[in-house]
C-alpha positions as CSV (number, residue, x, y, z in Angstrom):
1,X,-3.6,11.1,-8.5
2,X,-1.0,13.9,-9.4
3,X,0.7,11.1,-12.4
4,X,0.8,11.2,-15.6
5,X,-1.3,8.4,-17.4
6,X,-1.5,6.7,-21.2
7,X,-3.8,9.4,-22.0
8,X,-1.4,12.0,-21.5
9,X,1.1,10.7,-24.0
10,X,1.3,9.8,-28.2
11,X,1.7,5.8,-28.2
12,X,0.8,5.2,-31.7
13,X,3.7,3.1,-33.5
14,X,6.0,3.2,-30.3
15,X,7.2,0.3,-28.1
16,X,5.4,0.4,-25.1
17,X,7.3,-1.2,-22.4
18,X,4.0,-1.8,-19.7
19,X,4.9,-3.3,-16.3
20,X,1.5,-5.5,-14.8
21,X,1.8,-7.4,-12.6
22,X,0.5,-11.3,-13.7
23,X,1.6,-12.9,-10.5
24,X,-1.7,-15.2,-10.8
25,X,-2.4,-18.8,-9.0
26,X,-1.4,-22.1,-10.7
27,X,-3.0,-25.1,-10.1
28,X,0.6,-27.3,-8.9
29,X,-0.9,-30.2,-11.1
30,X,-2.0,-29.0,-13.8
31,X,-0.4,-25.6,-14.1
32,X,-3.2,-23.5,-15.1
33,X,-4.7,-20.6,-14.0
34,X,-6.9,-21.3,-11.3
35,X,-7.8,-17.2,-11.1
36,X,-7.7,-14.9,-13.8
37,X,-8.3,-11.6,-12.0
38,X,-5.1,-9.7,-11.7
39,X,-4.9,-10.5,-15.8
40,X,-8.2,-9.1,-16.5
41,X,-7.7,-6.0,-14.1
42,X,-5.0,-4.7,-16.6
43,X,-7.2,-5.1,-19.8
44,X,-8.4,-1.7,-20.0
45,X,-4.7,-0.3,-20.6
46,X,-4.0,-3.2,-22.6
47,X,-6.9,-2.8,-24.8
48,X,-6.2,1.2,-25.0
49,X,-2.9,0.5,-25.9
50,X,-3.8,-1.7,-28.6
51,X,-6.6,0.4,-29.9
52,X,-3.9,3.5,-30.3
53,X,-1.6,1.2,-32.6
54,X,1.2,0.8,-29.7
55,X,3.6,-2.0,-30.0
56,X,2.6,-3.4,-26.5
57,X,5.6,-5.7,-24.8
58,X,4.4,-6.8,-21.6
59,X,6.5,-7.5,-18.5
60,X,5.7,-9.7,-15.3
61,X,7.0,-11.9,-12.6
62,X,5.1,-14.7,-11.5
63,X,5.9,-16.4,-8.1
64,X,9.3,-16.9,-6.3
65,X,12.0,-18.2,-8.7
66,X,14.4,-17.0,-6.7
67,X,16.7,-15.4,-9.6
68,X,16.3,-19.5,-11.0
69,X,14.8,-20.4,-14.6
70,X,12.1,-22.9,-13.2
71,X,9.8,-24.1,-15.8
72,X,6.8,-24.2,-13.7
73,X,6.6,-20.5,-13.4
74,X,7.1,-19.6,-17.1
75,X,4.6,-17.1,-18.1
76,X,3.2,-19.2,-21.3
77,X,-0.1,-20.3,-19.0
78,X,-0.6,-16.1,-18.6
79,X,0.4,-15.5,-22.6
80,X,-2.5,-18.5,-23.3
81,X,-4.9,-16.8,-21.3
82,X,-4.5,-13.2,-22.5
83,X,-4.4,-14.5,-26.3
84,X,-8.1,-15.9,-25.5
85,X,-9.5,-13.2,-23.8
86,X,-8.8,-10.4,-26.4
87,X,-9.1,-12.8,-29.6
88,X,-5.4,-12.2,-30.8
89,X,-2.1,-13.6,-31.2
90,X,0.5,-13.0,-28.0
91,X,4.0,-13.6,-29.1
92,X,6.1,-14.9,-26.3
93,X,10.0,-15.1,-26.0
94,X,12.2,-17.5,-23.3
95,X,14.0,-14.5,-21.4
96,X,13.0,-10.5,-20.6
97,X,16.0,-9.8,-21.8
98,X,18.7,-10.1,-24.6
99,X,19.5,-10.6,-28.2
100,X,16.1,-12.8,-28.5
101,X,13.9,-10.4,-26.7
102,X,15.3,-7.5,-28.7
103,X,14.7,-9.3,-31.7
104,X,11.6,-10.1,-30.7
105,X,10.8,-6.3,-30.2
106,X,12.3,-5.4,-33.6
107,X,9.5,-7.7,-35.2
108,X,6.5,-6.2,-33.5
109,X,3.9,-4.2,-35.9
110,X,1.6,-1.4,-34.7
111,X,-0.9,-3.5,-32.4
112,X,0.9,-6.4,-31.7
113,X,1.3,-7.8,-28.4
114,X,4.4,-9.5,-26.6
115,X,4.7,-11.5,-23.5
116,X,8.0,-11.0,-21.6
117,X,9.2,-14.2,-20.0
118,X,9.1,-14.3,-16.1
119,X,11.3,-10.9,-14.9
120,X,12.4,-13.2,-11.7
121,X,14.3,-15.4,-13.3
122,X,17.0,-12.5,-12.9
123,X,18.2,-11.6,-9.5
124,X,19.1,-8.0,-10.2
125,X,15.2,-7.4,-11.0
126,X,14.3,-8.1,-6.9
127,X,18.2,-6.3,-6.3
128,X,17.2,-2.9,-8.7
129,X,20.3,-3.6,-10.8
130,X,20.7,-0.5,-12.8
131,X,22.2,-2.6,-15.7
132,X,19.4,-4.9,-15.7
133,X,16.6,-2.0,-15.9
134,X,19.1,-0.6,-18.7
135,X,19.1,-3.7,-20.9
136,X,14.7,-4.0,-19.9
137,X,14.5,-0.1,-21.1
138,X,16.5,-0.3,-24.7
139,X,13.3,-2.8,-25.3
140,X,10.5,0.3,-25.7
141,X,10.3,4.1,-26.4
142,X,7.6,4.4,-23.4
143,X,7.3,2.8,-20.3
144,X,3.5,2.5,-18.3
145,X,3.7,0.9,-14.6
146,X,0.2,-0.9,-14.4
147,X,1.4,-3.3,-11.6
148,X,-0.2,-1.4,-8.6
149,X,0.6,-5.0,-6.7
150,X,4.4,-4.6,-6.8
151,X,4.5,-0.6,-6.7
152,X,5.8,-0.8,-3.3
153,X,9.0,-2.6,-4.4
154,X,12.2,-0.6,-6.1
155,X,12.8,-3.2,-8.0
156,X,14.4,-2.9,-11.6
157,X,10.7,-2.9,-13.7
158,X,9.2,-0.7,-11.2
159,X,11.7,1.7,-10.3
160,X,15.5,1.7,-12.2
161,X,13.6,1.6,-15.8
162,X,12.1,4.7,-15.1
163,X,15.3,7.1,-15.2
164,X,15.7,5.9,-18.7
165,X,12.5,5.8,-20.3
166,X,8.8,8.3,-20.1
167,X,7.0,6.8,-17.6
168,X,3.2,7.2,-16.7
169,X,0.5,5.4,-14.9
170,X,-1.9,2.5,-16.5
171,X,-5.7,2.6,-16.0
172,X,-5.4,0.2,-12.8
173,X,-2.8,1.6,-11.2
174,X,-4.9,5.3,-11.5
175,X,-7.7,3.4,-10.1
176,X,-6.1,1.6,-7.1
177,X,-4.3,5.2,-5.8
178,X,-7.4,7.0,-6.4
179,X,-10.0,4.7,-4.6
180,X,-7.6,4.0,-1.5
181,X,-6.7,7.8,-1.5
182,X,-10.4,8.2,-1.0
183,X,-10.7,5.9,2.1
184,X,-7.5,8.6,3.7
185,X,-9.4,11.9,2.1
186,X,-12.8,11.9,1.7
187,X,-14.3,8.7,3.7
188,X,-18.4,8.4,4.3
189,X,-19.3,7.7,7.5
190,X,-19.7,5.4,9.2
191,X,-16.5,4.4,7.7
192,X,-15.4,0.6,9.2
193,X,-12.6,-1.1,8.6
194,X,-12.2,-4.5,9.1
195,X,-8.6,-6.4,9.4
196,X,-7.9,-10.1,10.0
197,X,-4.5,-12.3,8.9
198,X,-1.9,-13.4,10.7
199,X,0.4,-10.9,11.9
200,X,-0.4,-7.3,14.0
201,X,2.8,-6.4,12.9
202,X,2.1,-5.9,9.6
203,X,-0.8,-3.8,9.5
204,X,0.4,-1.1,12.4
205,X,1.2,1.7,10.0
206,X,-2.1,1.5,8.5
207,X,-4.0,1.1,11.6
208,X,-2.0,4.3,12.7
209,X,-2.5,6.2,9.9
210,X,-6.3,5.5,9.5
211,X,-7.4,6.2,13.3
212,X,-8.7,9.1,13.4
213,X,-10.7,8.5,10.1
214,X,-12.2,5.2,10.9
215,X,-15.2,5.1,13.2
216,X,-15.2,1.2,14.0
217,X,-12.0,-1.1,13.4
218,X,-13.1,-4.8,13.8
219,X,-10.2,-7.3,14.2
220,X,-10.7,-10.4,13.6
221,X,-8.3,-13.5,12.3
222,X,-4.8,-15.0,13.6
223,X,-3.9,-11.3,14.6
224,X,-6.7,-11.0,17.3
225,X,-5.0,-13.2,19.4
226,X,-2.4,-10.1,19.7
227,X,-5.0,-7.8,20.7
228,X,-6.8,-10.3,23.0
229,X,-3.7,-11.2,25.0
230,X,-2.9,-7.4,25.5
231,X,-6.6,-6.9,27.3
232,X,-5.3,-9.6,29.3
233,X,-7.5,-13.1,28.0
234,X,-6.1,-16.6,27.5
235,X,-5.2,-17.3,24.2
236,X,-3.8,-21.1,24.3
237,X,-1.5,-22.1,21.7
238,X,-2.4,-18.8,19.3
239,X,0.3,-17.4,17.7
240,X,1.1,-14.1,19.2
241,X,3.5,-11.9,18.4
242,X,5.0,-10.8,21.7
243,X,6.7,-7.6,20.6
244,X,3.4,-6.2,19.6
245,X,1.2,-7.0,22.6
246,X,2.5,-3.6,23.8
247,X,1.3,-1.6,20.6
248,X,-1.8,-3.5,20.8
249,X,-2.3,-1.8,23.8
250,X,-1.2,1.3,22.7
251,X,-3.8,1.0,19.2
252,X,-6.2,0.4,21.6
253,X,-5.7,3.8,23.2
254,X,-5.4,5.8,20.9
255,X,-8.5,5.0,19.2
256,X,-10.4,6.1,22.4
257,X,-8.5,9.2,22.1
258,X,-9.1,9.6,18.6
259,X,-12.9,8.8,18.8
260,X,-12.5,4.9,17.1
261,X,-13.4,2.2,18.9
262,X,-12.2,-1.1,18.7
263,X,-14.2,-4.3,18.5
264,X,-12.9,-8.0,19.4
265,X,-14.2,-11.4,18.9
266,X,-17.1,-12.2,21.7
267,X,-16.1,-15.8,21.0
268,X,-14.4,-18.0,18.5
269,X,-13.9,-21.4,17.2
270,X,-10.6,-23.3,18.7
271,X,-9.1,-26.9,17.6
272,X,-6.4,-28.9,19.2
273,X,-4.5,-28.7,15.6
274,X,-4.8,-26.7,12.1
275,X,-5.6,-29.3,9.7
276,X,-7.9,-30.3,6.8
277,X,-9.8,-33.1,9.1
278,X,-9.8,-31.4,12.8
279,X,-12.9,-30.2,13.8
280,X,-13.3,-26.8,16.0
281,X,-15.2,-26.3,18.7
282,X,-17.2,-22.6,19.5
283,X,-16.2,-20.9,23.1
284,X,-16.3,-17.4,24.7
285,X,-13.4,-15.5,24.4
286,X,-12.3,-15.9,28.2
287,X,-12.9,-20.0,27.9
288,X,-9.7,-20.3,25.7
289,X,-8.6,-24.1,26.4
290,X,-4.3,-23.8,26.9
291,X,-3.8,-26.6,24.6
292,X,-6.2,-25.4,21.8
293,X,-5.3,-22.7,18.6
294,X,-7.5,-20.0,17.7
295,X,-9.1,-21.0,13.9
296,X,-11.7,-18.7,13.2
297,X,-14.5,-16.6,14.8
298,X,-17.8,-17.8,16.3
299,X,-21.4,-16.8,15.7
300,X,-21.8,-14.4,18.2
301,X,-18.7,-12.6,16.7
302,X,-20.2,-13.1,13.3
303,X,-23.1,-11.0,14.2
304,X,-21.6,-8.6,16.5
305,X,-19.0,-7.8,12.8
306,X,-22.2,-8.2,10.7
307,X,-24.2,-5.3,13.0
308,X,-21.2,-3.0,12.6
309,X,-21.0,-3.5,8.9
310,X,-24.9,-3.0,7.9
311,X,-24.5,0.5,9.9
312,X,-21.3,1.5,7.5
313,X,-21.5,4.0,4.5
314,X,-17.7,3.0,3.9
315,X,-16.0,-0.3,4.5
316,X,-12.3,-1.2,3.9
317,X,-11.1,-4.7,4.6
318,X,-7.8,-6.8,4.5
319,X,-7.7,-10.6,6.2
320,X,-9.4,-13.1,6.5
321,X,-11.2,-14.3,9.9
322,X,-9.8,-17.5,10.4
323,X,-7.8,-20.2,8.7
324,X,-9.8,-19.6,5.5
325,X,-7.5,-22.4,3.3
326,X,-9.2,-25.0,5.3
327,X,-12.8,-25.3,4.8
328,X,-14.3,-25.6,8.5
329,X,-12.4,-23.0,9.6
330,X,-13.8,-20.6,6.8
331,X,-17.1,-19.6,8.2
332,X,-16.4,-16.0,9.6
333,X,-14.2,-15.1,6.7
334,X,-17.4,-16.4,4.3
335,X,-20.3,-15.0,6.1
336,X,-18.7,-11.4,6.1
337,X,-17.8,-11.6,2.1
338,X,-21.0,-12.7,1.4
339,X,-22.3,-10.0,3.8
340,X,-20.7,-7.4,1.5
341,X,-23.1,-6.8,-1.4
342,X,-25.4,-6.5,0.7
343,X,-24.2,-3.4,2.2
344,X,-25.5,0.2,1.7
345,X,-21.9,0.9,1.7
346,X,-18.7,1.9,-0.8
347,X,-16.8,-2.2,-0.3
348,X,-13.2,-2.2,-0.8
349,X,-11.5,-5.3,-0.5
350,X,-7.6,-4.9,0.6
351,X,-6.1,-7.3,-2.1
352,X,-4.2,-10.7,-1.3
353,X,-6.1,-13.1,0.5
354,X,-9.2,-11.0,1.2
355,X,-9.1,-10.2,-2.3
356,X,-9.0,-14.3,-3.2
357,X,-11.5,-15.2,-1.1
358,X,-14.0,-12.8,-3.3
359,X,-13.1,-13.4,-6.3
360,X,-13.6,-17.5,-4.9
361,X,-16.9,-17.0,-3.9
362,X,-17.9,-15.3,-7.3
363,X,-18.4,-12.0,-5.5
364,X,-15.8,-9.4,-7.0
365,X,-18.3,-7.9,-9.3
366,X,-20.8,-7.2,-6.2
367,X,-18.8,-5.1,-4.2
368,X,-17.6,-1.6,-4.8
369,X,-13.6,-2.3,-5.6
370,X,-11.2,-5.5,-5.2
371,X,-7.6,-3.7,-4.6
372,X,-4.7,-6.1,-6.4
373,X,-2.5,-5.0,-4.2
374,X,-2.4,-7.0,-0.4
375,X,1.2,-5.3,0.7
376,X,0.9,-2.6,-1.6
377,X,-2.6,-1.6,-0.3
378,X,-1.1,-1.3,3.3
379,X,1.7,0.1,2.7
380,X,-0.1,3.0,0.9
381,X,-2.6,3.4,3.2
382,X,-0.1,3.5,6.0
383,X,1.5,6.5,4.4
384,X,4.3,5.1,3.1
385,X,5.8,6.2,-0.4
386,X,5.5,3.6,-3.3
387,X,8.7,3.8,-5.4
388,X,7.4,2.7,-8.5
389,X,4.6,5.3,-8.3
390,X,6.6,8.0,-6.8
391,X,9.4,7.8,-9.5
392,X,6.5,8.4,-12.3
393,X,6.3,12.0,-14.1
394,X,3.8,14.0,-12.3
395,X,1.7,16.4,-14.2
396,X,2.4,19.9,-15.3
């Protein structure tokens, strides 16, 4: 990565303005964290930070507020759960923002730590708002984008703070473009990238952009239906989106031409409805009932994946298999994460669901690299520019 970093610049006594990006699950009962991940992912630049005697004010959002102060998506859960990990004191303050933030700022000492309140709870942060990255910059002397996860958006933190302040890269956000610039570089082979979710649509700049580096691309998930009903099978009551059947086809195509090949489910597991106490049943891919949805794969498909996989140096994968959120629909998605650590292969998990479903089954320190980044990830790998990294200063 051609960015500056922390390490390339003097911290020590300065207010260092550090963008991660703490969007984590609640639980809607309780309101605790239910998955700590994205908070531990951004210790090492915390920690390094700290260690350097900068005044370290952190900056998140944390779900969809909407530009809306709503209580249940304060960030005093993320402040509790950051003072306990690293042993210490996090001062928090009700707004991002304003005479109480600022004199919150003012107060810090070398190696103190302050939590931001939720950065949503503005509309000009989603908007860019020039002012609002004006009144976020007079907060620090040094700005560090850690929040590889929202890099692709130009909002206010990511983007408009950075004509006003020196800004570098964190230690995760280095890591993230460097290990998913490998997969579009350097790649051993076999190199096999596996994609599931719900929509073809959102994944066609990445499965463009990696064709000719991939040697197998599994699909697998809601968006197979897509891919299925372009080679002409019965999907029943699958979603599909109809304006990509054609580039289906077309994907399809080129990856004969550009020596990929693409593998399809051999069967999967349909049910009349998608609900917690529907059961599925297992049938070949040209036995699709009309009235029945696509859930999941089947066992045959399970293997066929699994035989692919064991034969990779390299994997990359974003999506799960099936409905994963309800349990009997989560067997493909669970047999091919818990197939990962077994791989002779580099494992890099694609963020967002994929990346939850690890981290679920206790697996995230078994494979090679859990991206933080689901839209983020494809967007890079698609070759598409992320403004927040893009507007950071590039080494001399």
């Amino acid at each position: 990565m051609n960015k500056m970093t922390v390490r390339d610049i003097d911290v020590a006594g300065k207010r260092v303005l550090a963008r991660v990006d703490f969007n984590v699950p609640l639980d809607p009962v309780t309101g605790t964290i239910t998955d700590d991940s994205r908070i531990r992912a951004a210790l090492p630049t915390i920690k390094y930070l700290l260690e350097r005697n900068a005044k370290v004010i952190l900056m998140s959002h944390l779900g969809r507020p909407k530009g809306k102060v709503v209580d249940g998506l304060r960030l005093a859960p993320v402040a509790r759960r950051i003072a306990e990990i690293l042993g210490k004191k996090i001062n928090t303050v009700p707004d991002c923002i304003g005479t109480e933030a600022e004199k919150a700022v003012a107060a810090l000492k070398p190696g103190d730590v302050l939590m931001l309140e939720n950065l949503r709870f503005h509309t000009e942060e989603e908007k860019g708002d020039e002012g609002f990255a004006k009144a976020l910059a007079r907060l620090g002397d040094v700005y560090v984008n850690d929040a590889f996860g929202t890099s692709h958006r130009a909002h206010a933190s990511m983007y408009g703070i950075t004509r006003y302040l020196p800004s570098v890269a964190g230690f995760l956000l280095e890591k993230e473009i460097n290990t998913l610039g490998g997969l579009l570089e350097s790649p051993e082979h076999p190199f096999v990238a596996l994609f599931g979710g719900a929509k073809v649509s959102d994944k066609v700049a990445v499965l463009k952009n990696i064709m000719g580096k991939v040697d197998l691309l599994l699909i697998g998930g809601g968006m197979a239906a897509t891919f299925l009903k372009a080679k002409s099978f019965g999907v029943g009551k699958s979603k599909v989106e109809a304006e990509t059947i054609s580039i289906a086809s077309e994907l399809m195509q080129a990856a004969e031409i550009n020596g990929s090949r693409f593998l399809l489910p051999l069967d999967v597991m349909v049910a009349d409805e998608i609900d917690i106490g529907v059961l599925g049943n297992i049938v070949t891919i040209d036995a699709v009932p009309p009235h029945m949805t696509i859930v999941d794969i089947g066992p045959a498909t399970i293997e066929l994946f699994s035989q692919a996989l064991e034969r990779s140096r390299t994997v990359f994968w974003n999506g799960p298999m099936g409905v994963e959120e309800i349990p009997q629909f989560a067997g493909g998605t669970h047999a091919l994460a818990k197939l990962m650590p077994q791989l002779k292969a580099k494992t890099i998990i694609g963020g967002g669901s994929t990346a939850e479903v690890i981290t679920a089954l206790g697996l995230e320190d078994e494979v090679t690299f859990v991206s933080t980044g689901g839209g983020a990830s494809l967007e890079f790998l698609g070759g598409g520019n992320l403004p927040g990294v893009v507007a950071l200063r590039d080494k001399i």
